[in-house]
SEVO-691078 format. One record per residue: y, x, z of N, C-alpha, C, O, CB in turn; residue number from 1; residue in three letters. Coordinates in pm, 1 decimal. Glycine has a CB too. Example, Ala and Ser with C-alpha at 12.3 -4.5 7.8 and 13.67 -1.06 7.14 Angstrom:
2
+----------+----------+----------+----------+----------+----------+----------+----------+----------+----------+----------+----------+----------+----------+----------+-----+------+
!     n_py !     n_px !     n_pz !    ca_py !    ca_px !    ca_pz !     c_py !     c_px !     c_pz !     o_py !     o_px !     o_pz !    cb_py !    cb_px !    cb_pz ! pos ! code !
+----------+----------+----------+----------+----------+----------+----------+----------+----------+----------+----------+----------+----------+----------+----------+-----+------+
!   -569.0 !   1319.0 !    780.0 !   -450.0 !   1230.0 !    780.0 !   -330.0 !   1320.0 !    780.0 !   -331.9 !   1423.6 !    846.5 !   -447.3 !   1130.8 !    904.6 !   1 !  ALA !
!   -225.0 !   1285.0 !    708.0 !   -106.0 !   1367.0 !    714.0 !      3.0 !   1290.0 !    787.0 !    113.8 !   1340.9 !    803.9 !    -59.8 !   1408.4 !    572.5 !   2 !  SER !
+----------+----------+----------+----------+----------+----------+----------+----------+----------+----------+----------+----------+----------+----------+----------+-----+------+
END
This chain:
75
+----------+----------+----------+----------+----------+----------+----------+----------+----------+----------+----------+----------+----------+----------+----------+-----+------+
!     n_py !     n_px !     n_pz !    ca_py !    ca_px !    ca_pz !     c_py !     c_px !     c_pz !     o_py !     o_px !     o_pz !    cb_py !    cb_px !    cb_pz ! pos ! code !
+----------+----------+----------+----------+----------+----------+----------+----------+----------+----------+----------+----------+----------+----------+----------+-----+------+
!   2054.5 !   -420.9 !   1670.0 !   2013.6 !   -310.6 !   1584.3 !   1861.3 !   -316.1 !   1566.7 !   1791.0 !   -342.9 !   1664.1 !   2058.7 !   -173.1 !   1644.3 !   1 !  UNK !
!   1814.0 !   -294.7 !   1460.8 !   1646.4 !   -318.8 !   1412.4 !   1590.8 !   -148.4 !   1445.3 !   1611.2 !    -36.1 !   1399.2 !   1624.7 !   -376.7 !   1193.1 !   2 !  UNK !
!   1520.7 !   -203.7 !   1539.5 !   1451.2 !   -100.4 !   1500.7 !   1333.3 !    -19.6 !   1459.3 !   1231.8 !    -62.2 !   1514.4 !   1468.7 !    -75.5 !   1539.4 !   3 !  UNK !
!   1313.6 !     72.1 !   1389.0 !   1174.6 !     84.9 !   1266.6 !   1095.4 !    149.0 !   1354.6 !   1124.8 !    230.4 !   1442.2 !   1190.8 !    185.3 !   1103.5 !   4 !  UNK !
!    975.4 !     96.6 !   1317.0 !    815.6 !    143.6 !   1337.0 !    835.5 !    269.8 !   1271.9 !    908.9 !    279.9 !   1173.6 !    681.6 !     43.8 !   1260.5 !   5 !  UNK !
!    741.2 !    417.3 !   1348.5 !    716.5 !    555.4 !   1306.6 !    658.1 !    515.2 !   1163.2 !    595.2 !    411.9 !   1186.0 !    608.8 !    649.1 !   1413.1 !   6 !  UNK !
!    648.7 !    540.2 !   1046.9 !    577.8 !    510.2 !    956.8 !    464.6 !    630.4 !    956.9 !    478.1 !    752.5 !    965.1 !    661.8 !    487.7 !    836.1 !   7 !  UNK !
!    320.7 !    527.7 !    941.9 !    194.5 !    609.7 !    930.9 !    181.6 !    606.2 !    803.3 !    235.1 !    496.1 !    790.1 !     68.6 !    565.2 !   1002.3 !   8 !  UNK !
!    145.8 !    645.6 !    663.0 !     79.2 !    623.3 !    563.0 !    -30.9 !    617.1 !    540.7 !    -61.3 !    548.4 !    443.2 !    100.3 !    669.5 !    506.3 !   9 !  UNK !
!   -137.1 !    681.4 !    615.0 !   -243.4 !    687.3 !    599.4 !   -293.4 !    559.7 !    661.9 !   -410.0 !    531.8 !    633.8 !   -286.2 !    802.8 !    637.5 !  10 !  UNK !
!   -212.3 !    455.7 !    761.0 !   -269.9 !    336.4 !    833.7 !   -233.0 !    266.2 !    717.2 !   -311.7 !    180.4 !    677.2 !   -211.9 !    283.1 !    987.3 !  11 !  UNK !
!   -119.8 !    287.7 !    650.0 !    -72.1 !    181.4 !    528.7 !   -192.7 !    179.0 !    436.9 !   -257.1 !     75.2 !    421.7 !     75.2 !    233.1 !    434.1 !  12 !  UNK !
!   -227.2 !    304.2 !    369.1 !   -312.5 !    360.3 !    299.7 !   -452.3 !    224.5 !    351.2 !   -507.6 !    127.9 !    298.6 !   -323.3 !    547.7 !    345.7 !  13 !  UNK !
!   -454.6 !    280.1 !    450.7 !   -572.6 !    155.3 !    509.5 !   -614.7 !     48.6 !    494.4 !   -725.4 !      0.9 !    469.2 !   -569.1 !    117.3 !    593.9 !  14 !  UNK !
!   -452.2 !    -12.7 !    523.3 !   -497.7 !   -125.4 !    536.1 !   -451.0 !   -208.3 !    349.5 !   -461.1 !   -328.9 !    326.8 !   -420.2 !   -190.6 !    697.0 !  15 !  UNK !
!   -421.5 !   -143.3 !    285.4 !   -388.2 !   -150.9 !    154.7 !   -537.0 !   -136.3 !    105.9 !   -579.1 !   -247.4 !     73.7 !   -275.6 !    -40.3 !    103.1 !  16 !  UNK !
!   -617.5 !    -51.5 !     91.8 !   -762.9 !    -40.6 !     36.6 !   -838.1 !   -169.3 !    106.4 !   -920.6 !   -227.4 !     35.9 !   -841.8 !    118.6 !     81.4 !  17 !  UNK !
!   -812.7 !   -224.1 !    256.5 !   -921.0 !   -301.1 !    315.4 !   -869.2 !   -453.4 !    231.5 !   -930.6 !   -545.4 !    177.5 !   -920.6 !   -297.7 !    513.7 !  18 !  UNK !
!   -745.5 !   -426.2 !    251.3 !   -720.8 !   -560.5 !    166.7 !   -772.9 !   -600.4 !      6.6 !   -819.4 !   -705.8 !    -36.8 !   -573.2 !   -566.5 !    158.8 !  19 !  UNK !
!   -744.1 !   -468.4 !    -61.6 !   -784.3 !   -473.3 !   -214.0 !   -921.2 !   -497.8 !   -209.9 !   -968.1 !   -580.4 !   -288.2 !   -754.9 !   -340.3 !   -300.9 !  20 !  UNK !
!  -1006.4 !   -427.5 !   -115.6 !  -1149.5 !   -463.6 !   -135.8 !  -1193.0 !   -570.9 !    -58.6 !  -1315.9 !   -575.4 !    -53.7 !  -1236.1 !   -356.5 !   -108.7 !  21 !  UNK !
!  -1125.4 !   -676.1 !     15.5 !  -1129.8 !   -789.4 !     97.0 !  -1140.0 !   -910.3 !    -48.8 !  -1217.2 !  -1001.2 !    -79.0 !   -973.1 !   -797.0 !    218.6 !  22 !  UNK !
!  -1014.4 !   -848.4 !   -111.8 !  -1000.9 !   -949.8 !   -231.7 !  -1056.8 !   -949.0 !   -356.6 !  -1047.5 !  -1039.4 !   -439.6 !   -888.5 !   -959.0 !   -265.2 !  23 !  UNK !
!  -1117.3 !   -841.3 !   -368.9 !  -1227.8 !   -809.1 !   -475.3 !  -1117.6 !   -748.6 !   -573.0 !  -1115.3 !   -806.6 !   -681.5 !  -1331.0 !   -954.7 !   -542.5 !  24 !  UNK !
!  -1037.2 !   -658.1 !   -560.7 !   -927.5 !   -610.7 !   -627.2 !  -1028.4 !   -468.7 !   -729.9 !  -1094.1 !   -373.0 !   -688.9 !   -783.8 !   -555.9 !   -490.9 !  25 !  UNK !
!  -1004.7 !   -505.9 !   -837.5 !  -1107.8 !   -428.7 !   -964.9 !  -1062.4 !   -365.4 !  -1083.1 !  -1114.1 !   -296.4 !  -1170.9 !  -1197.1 !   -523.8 !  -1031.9 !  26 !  UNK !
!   -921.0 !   -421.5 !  -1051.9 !   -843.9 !   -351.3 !  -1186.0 !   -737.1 !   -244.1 !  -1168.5 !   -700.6 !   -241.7 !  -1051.0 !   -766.9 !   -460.7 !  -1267.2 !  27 !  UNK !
!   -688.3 !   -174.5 !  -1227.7 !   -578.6 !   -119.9 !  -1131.9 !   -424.1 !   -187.5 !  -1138.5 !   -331.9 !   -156.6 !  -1063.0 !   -564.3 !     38.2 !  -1166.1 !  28 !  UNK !
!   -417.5 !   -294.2 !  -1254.7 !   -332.1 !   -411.0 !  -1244.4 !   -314.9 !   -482.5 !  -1151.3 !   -195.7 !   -508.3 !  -1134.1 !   -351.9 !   -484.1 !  -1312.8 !  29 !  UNK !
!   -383.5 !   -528.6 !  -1079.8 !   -410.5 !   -601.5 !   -934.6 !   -420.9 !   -484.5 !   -845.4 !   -389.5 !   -526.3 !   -733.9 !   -557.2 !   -700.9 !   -923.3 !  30 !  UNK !
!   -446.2 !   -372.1 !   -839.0 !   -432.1 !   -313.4 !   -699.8 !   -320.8 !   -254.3 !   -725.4 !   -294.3 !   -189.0 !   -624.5 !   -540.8 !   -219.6 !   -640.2 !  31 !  UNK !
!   -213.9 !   -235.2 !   -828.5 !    -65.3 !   -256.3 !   -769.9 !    -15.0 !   -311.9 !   -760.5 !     82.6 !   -273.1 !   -696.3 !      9.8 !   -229.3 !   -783.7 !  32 !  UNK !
!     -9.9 !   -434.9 !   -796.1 !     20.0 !   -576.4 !   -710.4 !    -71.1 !   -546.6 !   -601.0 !     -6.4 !   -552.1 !   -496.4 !    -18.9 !   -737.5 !   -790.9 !  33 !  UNK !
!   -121.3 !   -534.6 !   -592.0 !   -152.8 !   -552.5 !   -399.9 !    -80.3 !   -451.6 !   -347.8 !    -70.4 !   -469.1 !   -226.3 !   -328.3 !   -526.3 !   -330.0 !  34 !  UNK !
!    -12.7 !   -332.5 !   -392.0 !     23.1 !   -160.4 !   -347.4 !    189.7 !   -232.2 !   -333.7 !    280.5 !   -183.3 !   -266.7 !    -14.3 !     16.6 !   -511.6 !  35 !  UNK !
!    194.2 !   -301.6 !   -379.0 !    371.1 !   -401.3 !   -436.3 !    368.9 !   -498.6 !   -300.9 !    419.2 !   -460.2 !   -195.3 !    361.6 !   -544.2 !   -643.8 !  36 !  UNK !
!    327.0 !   -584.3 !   -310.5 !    299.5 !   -703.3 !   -236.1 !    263.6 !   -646.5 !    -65.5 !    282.2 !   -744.1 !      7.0 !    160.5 !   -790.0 !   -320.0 !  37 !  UNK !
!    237.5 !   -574.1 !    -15.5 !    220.7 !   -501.9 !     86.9 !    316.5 !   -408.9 !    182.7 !    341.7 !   -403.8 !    303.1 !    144.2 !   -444.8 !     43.8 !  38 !  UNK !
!    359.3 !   -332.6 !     54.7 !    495.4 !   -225.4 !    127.8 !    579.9 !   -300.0 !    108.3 !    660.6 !   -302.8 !    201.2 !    546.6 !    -72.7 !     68.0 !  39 !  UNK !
!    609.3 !   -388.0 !      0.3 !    761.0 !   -485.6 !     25.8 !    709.6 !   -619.0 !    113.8 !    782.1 !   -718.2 !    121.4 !    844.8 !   -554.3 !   -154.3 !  40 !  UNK !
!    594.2 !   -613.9 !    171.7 !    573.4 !   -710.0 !    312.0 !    639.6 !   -611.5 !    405.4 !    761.1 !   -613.3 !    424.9 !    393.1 !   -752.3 !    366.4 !  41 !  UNK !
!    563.8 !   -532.3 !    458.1 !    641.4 !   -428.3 !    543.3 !    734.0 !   -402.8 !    566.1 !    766.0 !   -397.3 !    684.8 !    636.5 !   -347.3 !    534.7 !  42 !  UNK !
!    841.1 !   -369.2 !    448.9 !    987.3 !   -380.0 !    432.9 !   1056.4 !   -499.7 !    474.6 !   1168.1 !   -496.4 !    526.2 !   1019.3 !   -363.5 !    303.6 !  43 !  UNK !
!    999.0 !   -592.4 !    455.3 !   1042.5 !   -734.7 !    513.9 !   1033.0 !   -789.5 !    641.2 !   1095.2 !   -882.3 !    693.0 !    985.5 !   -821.3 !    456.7 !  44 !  UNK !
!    913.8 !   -691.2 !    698.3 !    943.0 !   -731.2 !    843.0 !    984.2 !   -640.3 !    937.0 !    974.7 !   -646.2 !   1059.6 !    838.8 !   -784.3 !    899.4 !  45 !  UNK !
!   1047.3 !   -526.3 !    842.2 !   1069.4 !   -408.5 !    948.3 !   1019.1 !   -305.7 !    998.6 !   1065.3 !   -220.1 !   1074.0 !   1080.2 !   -434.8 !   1029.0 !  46 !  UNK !
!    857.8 !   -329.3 !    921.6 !    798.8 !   -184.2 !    957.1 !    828.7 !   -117.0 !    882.6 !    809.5 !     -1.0 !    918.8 !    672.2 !   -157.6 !    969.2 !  47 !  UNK !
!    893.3 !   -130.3 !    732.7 !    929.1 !     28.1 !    686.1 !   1124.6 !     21.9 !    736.4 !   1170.9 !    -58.1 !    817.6 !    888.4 !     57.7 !    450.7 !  48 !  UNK !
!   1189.5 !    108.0 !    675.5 !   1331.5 !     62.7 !    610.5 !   1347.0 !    100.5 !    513.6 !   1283.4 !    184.5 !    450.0 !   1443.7 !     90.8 !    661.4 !  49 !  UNK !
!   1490.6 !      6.1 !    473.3 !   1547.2 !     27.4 !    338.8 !   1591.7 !    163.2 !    316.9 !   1600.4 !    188.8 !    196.8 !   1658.9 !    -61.5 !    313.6 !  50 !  UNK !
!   1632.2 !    287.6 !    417.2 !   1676.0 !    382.5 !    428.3 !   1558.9 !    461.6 !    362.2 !   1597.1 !    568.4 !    314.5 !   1722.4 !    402.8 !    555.3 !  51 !  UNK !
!   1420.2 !    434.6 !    346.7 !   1335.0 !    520.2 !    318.2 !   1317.0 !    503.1 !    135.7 !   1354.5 !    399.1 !     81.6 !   1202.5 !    490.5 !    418.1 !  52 !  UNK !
!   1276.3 !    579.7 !     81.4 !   1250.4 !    616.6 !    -30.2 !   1110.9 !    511.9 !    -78.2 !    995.8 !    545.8 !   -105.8 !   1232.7 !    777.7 !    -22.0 !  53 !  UNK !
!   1181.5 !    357.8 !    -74.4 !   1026.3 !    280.5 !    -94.2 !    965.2 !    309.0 !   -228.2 !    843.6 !    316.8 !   -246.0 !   1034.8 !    107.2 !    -86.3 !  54 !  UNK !
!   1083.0 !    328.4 !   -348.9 !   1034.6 !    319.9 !   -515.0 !    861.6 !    495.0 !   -463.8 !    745.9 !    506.0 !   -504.3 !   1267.5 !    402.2 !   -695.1 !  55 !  UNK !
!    903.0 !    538.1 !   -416.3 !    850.2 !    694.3 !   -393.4 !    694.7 !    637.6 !   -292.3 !    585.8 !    694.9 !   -296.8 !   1003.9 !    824.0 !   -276.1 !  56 !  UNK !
!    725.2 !    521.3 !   -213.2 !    622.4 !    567.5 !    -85.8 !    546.3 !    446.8 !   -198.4 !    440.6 !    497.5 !   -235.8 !    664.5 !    535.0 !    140.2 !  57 !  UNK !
!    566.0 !    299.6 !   -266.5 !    498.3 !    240.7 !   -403.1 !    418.3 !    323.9 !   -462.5 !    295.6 !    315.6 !   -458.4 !    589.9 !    202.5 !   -508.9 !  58 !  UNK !
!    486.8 !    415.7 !   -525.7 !    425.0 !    521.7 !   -615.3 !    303.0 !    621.5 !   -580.0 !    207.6 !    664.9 !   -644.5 !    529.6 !    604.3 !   -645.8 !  59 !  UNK !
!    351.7 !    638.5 !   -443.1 !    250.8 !    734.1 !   -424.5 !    101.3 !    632.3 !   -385.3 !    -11.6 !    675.7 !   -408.4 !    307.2 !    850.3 !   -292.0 !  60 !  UNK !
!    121.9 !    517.8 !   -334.4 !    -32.9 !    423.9 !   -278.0 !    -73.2 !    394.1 !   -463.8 !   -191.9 !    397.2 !   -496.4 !     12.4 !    205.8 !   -140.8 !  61 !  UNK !
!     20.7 !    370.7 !   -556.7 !    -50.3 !    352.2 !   -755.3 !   -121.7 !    474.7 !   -743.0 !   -243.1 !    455.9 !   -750.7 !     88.4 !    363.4 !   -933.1 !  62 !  UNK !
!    -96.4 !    566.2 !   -730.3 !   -154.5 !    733.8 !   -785.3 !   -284.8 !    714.9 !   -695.4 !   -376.5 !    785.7 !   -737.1 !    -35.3 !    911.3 !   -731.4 !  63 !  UNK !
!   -320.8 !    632.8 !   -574.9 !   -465.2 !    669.3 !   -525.0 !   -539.7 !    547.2 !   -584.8 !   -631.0 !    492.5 !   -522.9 !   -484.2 !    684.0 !   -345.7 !  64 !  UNK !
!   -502.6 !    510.5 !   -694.1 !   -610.8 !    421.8 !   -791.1 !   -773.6 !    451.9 !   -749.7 !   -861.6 !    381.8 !   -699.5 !   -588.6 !    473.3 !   -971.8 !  65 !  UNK !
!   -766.1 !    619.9 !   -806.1 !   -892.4 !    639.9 !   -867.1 !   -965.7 !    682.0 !   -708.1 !  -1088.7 !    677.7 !   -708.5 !   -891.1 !    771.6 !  -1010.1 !  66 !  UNK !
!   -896.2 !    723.2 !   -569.4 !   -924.5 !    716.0 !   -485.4 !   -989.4 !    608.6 !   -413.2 !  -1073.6 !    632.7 !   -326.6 !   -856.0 !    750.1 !   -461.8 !  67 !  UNK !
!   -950.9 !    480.0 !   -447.7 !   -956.6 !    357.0 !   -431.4 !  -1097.1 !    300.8 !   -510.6 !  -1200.4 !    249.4 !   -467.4 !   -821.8 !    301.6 !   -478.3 !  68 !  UNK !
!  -1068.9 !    321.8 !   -592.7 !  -1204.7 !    312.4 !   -667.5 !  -1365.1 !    367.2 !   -644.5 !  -1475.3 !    314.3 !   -659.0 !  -1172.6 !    365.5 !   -774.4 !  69 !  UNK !
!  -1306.6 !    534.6 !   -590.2 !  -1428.7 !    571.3 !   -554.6 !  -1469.7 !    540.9 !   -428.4 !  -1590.5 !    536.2 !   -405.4 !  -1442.7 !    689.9 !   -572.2 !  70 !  UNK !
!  -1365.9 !    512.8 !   -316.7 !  -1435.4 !    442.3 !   -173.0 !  -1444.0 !    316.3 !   -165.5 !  -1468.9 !    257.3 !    -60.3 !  -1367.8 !    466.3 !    -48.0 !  71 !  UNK !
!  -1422.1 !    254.5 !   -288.2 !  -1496.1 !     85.9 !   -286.9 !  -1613.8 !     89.9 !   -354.0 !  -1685.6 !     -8.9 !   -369.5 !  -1408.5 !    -41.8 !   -367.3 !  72 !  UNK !
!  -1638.5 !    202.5 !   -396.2 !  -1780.9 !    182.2 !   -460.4 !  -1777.7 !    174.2 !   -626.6 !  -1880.8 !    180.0 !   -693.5 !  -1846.8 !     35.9 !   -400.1 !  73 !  UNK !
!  -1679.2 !    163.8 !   -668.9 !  -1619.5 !     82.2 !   -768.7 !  -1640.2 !    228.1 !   -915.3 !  -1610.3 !    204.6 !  -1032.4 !  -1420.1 !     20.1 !   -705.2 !  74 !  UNK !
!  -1670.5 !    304.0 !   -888.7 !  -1736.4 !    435.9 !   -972.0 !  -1887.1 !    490.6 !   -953.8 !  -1925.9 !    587.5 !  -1019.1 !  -1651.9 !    561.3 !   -934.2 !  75 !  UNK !
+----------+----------+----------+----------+----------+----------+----------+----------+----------+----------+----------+----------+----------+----------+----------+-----+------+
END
């Protein structure tokens, strides 16, 4: 039986911004591909599950675009 990591969002949140600004991520085309490419890593190794509402927990890391923007400096 697998079993799931507590999910933090705000560590996801984290490490999703350190990465986008690791990679020079500038558009908001590329930082959902990176918001994509990240939680369905996670999902793949078991820190999220399929039981959770992923289309919803995606959506909500797109909507901190402009969040993202302003703590990279990027405004």
């Amino acid at each position: 039986m697998t079993e799931y990591i507590t999910f933090d969002q705000e560590a996801l949140w984290a490490e999703i911004a350190e990465q986008c600004a690791s990679e020079g991520v500038a558009t908001q085309e590329s930082f959902n591909e990176m918001v994509d490419e990240i939680v369905n890593e996670r999902l793949g190794v078991g820190e999220l599950s399929p039981d959770q509402n992923i289309d919803r927990i995606i959506e909500s890391f797109k909507q901190r675009w402009p969040r993202y923007q302003q703590e990279s400096g990027q405004l």
